[in-house]
C-alpha positions, 0 to 999 in steps of 0.5 A: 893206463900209466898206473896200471902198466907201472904196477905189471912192471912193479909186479914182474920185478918183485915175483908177484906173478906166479909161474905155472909150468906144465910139463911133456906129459900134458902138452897136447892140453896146453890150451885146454888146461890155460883155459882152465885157470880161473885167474888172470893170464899175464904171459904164456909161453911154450919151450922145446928143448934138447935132452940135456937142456931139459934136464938141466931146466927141470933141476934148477926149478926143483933146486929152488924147492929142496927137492930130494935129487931121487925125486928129481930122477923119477919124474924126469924118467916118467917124461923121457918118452915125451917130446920136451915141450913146456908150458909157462903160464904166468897168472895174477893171484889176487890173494896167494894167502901163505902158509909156512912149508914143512920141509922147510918153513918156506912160504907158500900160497895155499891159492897156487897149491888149490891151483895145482891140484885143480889141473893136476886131479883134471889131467892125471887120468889122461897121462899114461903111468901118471906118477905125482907131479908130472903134469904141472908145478908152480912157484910157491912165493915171491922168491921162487917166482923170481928164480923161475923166471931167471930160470927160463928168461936168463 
């Protein structure tokens, strides 16, 4: 019990958990699509938040990947007529097995992005003018996972 508490513990410090966060579009399948995740759950939990605090959070997770600021604005305009409600589910992948990013030579688990088209090709269809990456995203490695969480525990 010792060893396996001390590893969450080593785990949490070192970004080895990754966030999958859900977005406004998506919020009444919350608990569906946690169901849905066939990897170990290690914390979930949900956020409401004003406009402008929303805003602000949405920025600083899409900074973190060199997402082009036109990107940022058109997915925040296809979430304005939902209520600002997220969902962070922080997962265990065993093996996140990384590749190098083109954009910009990052690292990133190939499991999170299996992970994220798995829920985002379940739940498009069920979002009303669905535009690309509006219903989830994730941390891409260790580094991200840590900025995410700095992000919503800060």
């Amino acid at each position: 019990m010792l060893i396996e508490q001390r590893r969450q513990k080593l785990f949490w410090e070192k970004g080895l958990y990754f966030p999958i966060i859900l977005w406004p579009p998506v919020s009444e399948y919350f608990d569906q699509i946690q169901n849905d995740i066939p990897y170990e759950v290690m914390k979930s939990s949900d956020y409401k938040y004003s406009e402008q605090e929303f805003e602000k959070k949405v920025r600083a997770i899409y900074e973190i990947d060199d997402i082009s600021e036109w990107k940022v604005d058109k997915k925040l305009a296809h979430m304005t007529p939902y209520e600002k409600r997220i969902r962070v589910i922080w997962v265990e992948l065993p093996n996140p097995q990384y590749r190098k990013k083109e954009l910009n030579n990052a690292d990133i688990s190939c499991v999170g992005e299996r992970l994220k088209s798995l829920i985002r090709g379940k739940y498009k269809g069920k979002v009303d003018n669905y535009i690309y990456d509006i219903v989830c995203h994730t941390g891409d490695n260790w580094a991200h996972n840590l900025e995410i969480m700095r992000i919503f525990w800060a």
